[in-house]
PyMOL Python script that loads the backbone (N, CA, C, O; Angstrom):
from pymol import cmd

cmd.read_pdbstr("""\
ATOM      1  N   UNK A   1       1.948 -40.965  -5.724  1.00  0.00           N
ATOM      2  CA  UNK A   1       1.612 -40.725  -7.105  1.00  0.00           C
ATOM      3  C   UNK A   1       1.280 -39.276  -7.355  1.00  0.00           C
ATOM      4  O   UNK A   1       1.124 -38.347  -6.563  1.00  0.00           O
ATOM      5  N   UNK A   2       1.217 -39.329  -8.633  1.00  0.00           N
ATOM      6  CA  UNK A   2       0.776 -37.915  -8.858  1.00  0.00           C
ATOM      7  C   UNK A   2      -0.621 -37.104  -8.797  1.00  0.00           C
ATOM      8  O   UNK A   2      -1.489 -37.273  -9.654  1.00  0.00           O
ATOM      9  N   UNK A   3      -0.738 -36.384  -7.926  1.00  0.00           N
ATOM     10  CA  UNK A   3      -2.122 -35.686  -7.456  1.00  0.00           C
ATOM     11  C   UNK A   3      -2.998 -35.596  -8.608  1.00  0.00           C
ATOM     12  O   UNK A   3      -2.386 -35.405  -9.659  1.00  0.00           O
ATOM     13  N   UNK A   4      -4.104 -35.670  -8.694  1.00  0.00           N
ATOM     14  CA  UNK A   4      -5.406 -35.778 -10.556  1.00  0.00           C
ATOM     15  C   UNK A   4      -5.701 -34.663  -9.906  1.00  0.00           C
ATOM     16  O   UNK A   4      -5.792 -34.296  -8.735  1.00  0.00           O
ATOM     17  N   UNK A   5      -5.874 -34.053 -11.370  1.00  0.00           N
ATOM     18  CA  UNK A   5      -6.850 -32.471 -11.640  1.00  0.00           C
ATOM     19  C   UNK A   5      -7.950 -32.493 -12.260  1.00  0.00           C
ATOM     20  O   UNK A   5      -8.173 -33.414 -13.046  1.00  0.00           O
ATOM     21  N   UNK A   6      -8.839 -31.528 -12.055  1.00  0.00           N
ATOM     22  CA  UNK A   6      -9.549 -31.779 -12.691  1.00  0.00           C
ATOM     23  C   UNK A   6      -9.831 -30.289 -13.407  1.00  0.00           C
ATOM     24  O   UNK A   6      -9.543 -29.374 -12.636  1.00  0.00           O
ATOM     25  N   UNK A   7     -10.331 -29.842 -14.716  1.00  0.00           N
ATOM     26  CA  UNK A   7     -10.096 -28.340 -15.094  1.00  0.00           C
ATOM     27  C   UNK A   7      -8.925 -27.643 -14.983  1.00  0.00           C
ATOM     28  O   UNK A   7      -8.793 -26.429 -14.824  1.00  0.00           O
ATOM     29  N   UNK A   8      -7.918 -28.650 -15.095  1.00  0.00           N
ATOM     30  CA  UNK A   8      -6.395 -27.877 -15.179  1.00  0.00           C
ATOM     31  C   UNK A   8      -5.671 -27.699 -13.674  1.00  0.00           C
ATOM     32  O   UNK A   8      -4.688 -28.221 -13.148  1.00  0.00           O
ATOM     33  N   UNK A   9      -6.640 -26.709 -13.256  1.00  0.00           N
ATOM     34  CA  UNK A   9      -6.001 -26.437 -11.475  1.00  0.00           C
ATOM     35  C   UNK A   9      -6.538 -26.793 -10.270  1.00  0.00           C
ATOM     36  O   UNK A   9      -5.983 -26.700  -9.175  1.00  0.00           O
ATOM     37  N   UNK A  10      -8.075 -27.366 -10.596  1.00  0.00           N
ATOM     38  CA  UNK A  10      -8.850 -27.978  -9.159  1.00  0.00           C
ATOM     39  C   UNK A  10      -8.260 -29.187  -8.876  1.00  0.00           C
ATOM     40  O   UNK A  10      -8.280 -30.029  -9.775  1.00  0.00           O
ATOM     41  N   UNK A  11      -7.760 -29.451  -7.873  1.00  0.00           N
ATOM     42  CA  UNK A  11      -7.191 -30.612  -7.190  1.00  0.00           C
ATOM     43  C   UNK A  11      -8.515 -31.380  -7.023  1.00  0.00           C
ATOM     44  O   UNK A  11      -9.576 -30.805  -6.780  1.00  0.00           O
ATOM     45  N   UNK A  12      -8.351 -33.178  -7.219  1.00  0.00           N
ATOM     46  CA  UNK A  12      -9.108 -33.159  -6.851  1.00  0.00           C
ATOM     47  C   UNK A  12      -9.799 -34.308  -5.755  1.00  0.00           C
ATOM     48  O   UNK A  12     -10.916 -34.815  -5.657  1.00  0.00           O
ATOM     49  N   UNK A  13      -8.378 -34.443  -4.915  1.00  0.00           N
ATOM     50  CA  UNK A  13      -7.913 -35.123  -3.738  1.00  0.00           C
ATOM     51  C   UNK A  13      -7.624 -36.613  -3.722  1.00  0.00           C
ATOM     52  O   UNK A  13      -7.580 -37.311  -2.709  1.00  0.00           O
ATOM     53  N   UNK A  14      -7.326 -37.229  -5.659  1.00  0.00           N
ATOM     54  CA  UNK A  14      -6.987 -38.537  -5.362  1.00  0.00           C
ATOM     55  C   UNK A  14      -5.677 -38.323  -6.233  1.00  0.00           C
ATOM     56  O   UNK A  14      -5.213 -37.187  -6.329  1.00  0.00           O
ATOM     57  N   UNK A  15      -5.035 -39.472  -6.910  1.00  0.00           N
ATOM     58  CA  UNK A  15      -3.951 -39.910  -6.923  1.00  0.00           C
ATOM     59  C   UNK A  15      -3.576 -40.776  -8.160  1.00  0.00           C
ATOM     60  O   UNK A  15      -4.442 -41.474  -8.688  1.00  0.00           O
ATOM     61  N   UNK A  16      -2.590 -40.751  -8.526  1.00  0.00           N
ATOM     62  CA  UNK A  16      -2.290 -41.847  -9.760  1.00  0.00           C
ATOM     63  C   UNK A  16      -1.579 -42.954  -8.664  1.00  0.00           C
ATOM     64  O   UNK A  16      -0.755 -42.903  -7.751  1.00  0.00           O
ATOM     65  N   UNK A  17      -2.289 -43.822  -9.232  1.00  0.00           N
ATOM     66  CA  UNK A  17      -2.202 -45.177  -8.906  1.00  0.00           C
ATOM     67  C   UNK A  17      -1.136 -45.790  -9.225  1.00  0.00           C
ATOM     68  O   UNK A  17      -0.400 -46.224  -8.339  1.00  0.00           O
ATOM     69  N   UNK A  18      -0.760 -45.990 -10.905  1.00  0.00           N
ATOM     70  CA  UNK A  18       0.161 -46.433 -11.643  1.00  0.00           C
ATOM     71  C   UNK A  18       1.392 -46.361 -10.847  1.00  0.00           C
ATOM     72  O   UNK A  18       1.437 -45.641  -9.850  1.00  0.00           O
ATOM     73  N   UNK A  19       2.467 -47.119 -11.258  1.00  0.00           N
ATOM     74  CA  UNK A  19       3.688 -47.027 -10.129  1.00  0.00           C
ATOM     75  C   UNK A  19       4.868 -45.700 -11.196  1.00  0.00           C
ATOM     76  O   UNK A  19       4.880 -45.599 -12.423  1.00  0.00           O
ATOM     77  N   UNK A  20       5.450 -45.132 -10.499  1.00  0.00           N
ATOM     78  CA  UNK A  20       6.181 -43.779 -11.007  1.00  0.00           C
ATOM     79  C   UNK A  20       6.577 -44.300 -11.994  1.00  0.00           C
ATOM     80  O   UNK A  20       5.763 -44.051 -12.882  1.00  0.00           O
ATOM     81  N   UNK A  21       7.580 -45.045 -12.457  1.00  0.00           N
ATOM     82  CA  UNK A  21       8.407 -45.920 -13.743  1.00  0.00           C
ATOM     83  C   UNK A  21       7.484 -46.221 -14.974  1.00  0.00           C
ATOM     84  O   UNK A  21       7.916 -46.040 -16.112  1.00  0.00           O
ATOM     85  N   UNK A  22       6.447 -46.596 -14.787  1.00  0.00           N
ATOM     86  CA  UNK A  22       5.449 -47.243 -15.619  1.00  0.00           C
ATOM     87  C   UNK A  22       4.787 -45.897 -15.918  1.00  0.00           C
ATOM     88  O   UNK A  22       4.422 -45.891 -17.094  1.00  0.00           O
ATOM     89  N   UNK A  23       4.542 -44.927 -15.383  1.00  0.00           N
ATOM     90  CA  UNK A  23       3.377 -44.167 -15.438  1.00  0.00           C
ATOM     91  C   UNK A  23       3.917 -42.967 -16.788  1.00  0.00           C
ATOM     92  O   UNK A  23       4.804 -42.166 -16.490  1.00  0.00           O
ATOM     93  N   UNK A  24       3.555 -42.949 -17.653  1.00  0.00           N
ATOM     94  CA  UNK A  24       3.832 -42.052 -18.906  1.00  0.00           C
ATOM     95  C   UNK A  24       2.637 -41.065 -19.065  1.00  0.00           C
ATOM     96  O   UNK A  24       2.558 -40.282 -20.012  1.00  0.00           O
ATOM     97  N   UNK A  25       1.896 -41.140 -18.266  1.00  0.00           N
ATOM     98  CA  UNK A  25       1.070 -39.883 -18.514  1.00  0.00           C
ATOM     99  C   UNK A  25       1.219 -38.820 -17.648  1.00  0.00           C
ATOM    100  O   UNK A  25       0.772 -37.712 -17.948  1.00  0.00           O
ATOM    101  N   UNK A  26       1.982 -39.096 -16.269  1.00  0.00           N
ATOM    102  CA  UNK A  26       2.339 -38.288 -15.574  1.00  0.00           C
ATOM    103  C   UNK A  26       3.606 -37.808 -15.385  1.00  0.00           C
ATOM    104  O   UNK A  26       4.047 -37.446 -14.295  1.00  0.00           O
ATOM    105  N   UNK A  27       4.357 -37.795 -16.689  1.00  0.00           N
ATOM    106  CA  UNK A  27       5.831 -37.368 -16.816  1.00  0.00           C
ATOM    107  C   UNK A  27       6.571 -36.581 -15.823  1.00  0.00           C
ATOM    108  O   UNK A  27       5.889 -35.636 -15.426  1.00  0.00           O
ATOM    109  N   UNK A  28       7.570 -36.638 -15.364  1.00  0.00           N
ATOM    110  CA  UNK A  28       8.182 -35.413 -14.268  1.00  0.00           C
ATOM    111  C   UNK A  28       6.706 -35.101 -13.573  1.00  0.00           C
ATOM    112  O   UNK A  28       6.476 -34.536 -14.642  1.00  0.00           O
ATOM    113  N   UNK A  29       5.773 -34.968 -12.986  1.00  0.00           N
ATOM    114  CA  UNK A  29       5.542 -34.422 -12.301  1.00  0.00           C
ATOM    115  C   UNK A  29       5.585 -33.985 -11.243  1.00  0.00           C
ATOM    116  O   UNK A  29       4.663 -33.407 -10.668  1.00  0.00           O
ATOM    117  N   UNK A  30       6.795 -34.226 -10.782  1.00  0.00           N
ATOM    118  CA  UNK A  30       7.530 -34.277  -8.958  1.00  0.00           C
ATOM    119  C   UNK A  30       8.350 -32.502  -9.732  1.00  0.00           C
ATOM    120  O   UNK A  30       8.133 -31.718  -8.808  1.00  0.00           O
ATOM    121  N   UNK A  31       8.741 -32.066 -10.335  1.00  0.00           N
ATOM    122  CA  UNK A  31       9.597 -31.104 -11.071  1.00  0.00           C
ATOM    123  C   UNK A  31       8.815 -30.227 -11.086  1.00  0.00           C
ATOM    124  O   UNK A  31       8.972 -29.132 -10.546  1.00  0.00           O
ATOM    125  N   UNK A  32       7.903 -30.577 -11.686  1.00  0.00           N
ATOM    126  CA  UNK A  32       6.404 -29.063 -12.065  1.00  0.00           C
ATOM    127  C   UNK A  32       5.667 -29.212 -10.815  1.00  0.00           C
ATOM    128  O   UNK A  32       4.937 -28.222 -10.770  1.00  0.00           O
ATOM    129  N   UNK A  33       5.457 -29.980  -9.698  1.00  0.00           N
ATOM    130  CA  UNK A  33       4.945 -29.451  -8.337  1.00  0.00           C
ATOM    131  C   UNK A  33       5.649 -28.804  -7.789  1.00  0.00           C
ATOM    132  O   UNK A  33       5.145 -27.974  -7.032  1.00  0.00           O
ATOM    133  N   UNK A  34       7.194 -28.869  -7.905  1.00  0.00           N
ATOM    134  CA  UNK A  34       8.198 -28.457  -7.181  1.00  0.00           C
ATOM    135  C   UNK A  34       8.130 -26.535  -7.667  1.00  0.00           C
ATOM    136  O   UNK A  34       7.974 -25.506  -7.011  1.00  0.00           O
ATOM    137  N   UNK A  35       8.332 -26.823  -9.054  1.00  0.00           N
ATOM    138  CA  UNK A  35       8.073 -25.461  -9.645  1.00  0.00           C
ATOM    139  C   UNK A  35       6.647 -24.641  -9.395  1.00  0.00           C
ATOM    140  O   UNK A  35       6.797 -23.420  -9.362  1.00  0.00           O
ATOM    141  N   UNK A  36       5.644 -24.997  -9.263  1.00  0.00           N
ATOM    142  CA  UNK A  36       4.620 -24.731  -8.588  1.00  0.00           C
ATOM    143  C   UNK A  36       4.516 -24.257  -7.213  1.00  0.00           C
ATOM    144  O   UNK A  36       3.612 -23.485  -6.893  1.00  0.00           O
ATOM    145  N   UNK A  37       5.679 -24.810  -6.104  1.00  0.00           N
ATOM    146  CA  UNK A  37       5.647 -24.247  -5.100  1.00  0.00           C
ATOM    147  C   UNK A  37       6.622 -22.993  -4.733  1.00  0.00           C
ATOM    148  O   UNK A  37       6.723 -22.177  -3.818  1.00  0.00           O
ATOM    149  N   UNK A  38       7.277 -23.295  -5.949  1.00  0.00           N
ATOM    150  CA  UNK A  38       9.161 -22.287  -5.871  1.00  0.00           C
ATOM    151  C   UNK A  38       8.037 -20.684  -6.464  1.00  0.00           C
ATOM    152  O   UNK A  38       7.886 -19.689  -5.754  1.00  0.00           O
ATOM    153  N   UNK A  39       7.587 -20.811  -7.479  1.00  0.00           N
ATOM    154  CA  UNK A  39       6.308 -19.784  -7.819  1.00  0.00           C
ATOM    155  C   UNK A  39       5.500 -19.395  -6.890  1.00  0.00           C
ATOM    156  O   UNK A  39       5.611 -18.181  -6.719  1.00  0.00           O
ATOM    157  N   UNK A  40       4.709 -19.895  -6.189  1.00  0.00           N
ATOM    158  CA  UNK A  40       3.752 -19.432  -4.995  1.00  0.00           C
ATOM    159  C   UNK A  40       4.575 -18.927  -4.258  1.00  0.00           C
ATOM    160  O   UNK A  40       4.285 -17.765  -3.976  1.00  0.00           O
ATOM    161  N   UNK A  41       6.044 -19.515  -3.546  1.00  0.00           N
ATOM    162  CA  UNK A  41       6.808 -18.553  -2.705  1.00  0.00           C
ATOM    163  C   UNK A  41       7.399 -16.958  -3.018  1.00  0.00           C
ATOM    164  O   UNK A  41       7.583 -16.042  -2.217  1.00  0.00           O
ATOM    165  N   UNK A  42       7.638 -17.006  -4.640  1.00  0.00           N
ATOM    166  CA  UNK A  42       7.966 -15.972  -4.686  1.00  0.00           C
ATOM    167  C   UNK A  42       7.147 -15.016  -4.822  1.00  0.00           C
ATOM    168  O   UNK A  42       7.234 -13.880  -4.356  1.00  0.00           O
ATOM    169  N   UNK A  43       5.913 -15.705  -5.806  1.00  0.00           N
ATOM    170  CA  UNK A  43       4.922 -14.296  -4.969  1.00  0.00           C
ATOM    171  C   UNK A  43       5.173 -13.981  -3.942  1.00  0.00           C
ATOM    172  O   UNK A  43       5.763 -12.905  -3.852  1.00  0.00           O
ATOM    173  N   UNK A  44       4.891 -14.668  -2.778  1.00  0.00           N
ATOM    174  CA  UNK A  44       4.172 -14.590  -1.487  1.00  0.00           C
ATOM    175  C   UNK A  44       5.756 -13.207  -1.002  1.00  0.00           C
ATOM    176  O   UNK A  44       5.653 -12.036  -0.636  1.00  0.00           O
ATOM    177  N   UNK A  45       6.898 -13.980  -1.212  1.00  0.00           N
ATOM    178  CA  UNK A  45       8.047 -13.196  -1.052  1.00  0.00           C
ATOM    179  C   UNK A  45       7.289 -12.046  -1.487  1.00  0.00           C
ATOM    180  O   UNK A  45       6.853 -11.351  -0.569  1.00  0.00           O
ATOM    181  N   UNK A  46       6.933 -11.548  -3.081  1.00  0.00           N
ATOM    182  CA  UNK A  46       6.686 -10.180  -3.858  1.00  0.00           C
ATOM    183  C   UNK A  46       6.247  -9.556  -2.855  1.00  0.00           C
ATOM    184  O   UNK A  46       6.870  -8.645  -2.311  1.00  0.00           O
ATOM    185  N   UNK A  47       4.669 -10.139  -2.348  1.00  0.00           N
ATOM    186  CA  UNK A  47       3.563  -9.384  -1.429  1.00  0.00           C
ATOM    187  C   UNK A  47       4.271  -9.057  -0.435  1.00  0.00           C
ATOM    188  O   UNK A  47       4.087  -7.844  -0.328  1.00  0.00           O
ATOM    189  N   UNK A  48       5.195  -9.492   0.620  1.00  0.00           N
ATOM    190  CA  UNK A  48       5.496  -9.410   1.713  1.00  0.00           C
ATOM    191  C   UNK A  48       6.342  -8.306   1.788  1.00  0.00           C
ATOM    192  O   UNK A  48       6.407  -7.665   2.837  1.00  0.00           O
ATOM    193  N   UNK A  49       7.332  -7.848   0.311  1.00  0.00           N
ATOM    194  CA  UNK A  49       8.054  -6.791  -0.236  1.00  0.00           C
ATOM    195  C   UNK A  49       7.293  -5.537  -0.141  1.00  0.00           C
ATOM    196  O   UNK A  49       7.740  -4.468   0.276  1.00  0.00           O
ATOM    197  N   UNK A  50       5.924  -5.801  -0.629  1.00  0.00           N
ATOM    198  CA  UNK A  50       4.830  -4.595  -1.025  1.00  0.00           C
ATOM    199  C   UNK A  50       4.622  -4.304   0.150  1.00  0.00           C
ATOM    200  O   UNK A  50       5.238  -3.297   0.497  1.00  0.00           O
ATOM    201  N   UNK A  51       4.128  -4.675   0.765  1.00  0.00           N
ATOM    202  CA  UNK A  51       3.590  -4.521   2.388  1.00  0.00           C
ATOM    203  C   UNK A  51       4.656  -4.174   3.069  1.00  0.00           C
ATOM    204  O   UNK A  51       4.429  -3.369   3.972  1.00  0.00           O
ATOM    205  N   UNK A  52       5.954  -4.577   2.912  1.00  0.00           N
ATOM    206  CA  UNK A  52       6.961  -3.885   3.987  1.00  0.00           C
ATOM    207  C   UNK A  52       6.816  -2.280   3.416  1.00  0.00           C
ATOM    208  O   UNK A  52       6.483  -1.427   4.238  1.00  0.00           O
ATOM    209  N   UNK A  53       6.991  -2.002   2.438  1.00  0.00           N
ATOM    210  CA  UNK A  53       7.289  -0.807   1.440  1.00  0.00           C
ATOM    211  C   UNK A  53       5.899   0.179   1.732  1.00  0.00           C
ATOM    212  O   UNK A  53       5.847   1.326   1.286  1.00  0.00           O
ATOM    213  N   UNK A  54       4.953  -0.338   2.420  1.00  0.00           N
ATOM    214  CA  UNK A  54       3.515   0.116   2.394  1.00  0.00           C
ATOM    215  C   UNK A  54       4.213   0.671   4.011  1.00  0.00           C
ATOM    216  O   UNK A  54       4.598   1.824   4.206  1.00  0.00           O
ATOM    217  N   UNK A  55       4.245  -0.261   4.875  1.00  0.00           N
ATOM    218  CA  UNK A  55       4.515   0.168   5.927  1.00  0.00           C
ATOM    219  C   UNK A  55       5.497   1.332   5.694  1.00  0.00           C
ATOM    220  O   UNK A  55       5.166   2.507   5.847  1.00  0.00           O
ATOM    221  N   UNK A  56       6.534   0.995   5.373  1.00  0.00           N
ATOM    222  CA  UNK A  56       7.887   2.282   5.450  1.00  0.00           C
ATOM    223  C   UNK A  56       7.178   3.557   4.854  1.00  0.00           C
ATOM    224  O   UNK A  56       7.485   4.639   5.357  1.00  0.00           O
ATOM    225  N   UNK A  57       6.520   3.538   4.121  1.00  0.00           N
ATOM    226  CA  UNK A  57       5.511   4.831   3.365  1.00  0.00           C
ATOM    227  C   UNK A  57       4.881   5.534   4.550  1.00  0.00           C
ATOM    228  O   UNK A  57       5.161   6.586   5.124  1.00  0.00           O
ATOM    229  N   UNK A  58       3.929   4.604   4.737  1.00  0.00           N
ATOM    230  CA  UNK A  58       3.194   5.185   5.929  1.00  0.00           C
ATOM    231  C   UNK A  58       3.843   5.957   6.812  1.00  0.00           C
ATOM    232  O   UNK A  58       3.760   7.185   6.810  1.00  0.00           O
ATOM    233  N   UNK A  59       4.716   5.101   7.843  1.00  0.00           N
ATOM    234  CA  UNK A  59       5.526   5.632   9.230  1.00  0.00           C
ATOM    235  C   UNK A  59       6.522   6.591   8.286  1.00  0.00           C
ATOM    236  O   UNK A  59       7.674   6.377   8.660  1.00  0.00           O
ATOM    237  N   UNK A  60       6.514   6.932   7.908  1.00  0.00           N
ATOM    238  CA  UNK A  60       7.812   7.763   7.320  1.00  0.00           C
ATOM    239  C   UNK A  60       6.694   8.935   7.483  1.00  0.00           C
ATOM    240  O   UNK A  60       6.942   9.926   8.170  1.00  0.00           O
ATOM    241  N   UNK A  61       5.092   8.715   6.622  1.00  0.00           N
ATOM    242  CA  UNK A  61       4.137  10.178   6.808  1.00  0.00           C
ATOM    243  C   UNK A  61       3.515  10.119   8.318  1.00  0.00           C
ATOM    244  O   UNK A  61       2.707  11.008   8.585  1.00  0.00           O
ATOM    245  N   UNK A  62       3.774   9.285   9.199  1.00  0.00           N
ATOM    246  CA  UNK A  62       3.298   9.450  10.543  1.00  0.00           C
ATOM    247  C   UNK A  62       4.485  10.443  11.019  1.00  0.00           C
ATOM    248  O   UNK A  62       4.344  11.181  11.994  1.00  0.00           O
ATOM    249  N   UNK A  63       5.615  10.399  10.277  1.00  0.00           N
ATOM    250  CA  UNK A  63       6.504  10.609  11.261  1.00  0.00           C
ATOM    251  C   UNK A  63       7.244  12.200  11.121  1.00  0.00           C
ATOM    252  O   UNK A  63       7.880  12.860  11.943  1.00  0.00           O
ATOM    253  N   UNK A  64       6.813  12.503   9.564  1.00  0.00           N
ATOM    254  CA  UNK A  64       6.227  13.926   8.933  1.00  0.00           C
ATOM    255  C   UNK A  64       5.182  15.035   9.276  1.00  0.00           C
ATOM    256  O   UNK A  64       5.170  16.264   9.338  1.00  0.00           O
ATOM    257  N   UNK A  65       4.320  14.014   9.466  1.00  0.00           N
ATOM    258  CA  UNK A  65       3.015  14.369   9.805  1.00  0.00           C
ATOM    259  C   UNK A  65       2.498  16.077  10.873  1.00  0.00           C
ATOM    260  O   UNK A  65       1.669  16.984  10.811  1.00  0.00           O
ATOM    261  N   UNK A  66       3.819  15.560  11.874  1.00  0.00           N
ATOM    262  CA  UNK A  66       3.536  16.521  13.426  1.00  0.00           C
ATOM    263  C   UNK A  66       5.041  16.864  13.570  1.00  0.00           C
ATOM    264  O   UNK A  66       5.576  16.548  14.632  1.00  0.00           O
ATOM    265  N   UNK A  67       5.950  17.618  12.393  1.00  0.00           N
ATOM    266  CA  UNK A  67       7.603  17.338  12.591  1.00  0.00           C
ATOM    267  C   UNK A  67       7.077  19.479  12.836  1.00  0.00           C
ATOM    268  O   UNK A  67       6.048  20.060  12.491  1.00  0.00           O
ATOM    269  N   UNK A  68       8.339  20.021  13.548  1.00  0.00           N
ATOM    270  CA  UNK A  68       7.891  21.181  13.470  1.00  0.00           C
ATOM    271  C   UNK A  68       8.223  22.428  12.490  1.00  0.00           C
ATOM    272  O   UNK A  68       7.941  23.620  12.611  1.00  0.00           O
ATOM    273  N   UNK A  69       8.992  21.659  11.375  1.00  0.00           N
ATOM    274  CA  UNK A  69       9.196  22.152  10.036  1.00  0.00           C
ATOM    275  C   UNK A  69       7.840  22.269   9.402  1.00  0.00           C
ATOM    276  O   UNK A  69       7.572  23.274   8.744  1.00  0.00           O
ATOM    277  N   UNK A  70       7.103  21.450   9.534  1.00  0.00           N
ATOM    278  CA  UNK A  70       5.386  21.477   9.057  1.00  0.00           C
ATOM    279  C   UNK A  70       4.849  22.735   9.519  1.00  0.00           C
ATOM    280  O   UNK A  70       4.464  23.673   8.820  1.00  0.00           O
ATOM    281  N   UNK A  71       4.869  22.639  10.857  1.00  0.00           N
ATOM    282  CA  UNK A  71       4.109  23.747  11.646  1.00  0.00           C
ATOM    283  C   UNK A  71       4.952  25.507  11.186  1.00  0.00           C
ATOM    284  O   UNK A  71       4.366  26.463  10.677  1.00  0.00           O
ATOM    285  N   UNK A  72       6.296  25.438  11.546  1.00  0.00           N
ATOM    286  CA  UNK A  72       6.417  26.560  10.718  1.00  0.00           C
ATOM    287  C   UNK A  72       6.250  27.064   9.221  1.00  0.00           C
ATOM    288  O   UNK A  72       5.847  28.155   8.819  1.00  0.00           O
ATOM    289  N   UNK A  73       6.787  25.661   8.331  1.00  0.00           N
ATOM    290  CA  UNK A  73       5.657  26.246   6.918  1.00  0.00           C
ATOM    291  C   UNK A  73       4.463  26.107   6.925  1.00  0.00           C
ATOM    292  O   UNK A  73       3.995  26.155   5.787  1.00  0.00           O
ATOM    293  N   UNK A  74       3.710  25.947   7.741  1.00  0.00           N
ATOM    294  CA  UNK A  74       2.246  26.240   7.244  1.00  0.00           C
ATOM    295  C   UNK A  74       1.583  27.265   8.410  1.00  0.00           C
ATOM    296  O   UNK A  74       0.665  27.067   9.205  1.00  0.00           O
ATOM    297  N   UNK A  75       2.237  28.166   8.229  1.00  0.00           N
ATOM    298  CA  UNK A  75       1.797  29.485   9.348  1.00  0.00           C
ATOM    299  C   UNK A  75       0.971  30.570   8.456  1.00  0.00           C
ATOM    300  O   UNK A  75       1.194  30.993   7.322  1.00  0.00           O
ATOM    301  N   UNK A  76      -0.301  30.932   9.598  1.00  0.00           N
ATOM    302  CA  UNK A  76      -0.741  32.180   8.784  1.00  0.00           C
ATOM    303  C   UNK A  76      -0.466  33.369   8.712  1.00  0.00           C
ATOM    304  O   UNK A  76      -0.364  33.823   9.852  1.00  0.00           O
ATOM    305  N   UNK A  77      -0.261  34.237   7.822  1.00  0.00           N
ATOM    306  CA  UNK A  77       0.280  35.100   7.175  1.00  0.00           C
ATOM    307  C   UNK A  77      -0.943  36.657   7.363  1.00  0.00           C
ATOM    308  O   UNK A  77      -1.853  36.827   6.552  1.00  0.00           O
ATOM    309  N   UNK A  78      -0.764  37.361   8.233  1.00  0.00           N
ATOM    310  CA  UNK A  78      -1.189  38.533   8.469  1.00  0.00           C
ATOM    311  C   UNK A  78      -1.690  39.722   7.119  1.00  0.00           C
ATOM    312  O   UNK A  78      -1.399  40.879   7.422  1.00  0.00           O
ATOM    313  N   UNK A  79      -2.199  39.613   6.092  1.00  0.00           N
ATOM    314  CA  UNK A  79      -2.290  40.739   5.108  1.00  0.00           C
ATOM    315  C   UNK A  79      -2.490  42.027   5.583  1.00  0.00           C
ATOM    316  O   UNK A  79      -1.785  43.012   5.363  1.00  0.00           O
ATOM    317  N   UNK A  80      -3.555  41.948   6.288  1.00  0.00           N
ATOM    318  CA  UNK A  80      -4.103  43.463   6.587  1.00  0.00           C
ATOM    319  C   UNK A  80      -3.387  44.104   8.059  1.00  0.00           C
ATOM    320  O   UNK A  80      -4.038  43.895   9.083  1.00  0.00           O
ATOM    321  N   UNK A  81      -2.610  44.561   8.140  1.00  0.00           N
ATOM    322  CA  UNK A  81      -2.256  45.679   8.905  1.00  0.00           C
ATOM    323  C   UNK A  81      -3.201  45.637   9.983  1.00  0.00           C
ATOM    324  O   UNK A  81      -2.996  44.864  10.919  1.00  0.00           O
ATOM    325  N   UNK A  82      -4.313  46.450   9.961  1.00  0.00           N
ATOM    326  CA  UNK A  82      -5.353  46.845  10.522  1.00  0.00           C
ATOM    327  C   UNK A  82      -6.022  45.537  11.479  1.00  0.00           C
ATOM    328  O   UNK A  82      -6.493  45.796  12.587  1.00  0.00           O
ATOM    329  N   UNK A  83      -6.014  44.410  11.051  1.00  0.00           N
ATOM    330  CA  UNK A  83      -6.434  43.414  11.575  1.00  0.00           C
ATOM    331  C   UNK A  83      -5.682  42.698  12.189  1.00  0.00           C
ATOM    332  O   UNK A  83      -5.078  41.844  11.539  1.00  0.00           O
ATOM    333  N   UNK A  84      -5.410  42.815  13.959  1.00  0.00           N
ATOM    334  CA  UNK A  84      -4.284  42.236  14.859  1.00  0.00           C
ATOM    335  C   UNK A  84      -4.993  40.452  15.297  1.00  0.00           C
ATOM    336  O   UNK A  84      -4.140  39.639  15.650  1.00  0.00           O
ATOM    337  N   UNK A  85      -5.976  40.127  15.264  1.00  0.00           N
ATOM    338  CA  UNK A  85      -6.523  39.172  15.596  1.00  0.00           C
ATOM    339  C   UNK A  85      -7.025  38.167  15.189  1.00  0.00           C
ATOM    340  O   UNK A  85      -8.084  38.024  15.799  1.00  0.00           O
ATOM    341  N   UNK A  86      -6.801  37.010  14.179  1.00  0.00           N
ATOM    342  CA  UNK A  86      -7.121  36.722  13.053  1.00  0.00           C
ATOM    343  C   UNK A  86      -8.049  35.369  13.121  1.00  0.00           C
ATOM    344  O   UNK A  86      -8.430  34.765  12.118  1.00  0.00           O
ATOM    345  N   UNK A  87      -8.443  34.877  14.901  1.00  0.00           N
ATOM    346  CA  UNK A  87      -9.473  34.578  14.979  1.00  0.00           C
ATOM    347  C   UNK A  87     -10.889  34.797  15.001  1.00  0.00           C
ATOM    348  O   UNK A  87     -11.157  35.834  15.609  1.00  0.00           O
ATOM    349  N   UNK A  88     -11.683  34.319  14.649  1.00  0.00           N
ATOM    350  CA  UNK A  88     -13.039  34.364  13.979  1.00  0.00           C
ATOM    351  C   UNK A  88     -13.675  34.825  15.498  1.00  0.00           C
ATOM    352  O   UNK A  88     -13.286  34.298  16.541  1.00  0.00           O
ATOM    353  N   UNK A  89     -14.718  35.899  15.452  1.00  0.00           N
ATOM    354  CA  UNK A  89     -15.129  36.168  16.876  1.00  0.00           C
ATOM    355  C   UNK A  89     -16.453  35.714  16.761  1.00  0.00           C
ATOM    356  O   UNK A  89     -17.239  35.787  15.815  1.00  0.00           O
ATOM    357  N   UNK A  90     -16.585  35.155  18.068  1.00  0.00           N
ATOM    358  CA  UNK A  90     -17.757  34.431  18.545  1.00  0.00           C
ATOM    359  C   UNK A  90     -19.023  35.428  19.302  1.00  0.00           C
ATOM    360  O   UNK A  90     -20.048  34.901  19.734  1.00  0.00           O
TER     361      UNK A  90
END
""", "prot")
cmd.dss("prot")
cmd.show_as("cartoon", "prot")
cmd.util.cbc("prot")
cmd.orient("prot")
């Protein structure tokens, strides 16, 4: 039978009794559970999309991160002539 709710979406673990043929208050409801679960999958599909796409983001900047195109653009740049040593002395 068809699962009873209670507040629309709390399940609330019993059952229509009535036999399927006879039962007019629980119209199709084998159709709209079905659709209920075809919905939860495709979220779940959506999320699993996001999260792959999260990953590929990431490892793509892990993989940027230490490339040695980085290291040569971000080199320091000598202004002063006069100053050959451009670490800080201790």
């Amino acid at each position: 039978g068809c699962p009873l709710v209670r507040d629309v979406f709390e399940l609330t673990g019993d059952f229509c009794r009535v036999p399927k043929r006879k039962c007019h208050r629980h119209y199709c409801w084998e159709k709209l559970r079905r659709a209920e679960v075809d919905l939860e999958r495709v979220r779940v599909w959506y999320k699993l999309d996001e999260l792959f796409e999260q990953e590929r983001n990431v490892r793509a900047a892990m993989t940027n991160r230490a490339g040695l195109l980085a290291l040569m653009l971000h080199q320091t740049i000598q202004h002063d002539p006069l100053t050959t040593d451009l670490r800080s002395e201790r």
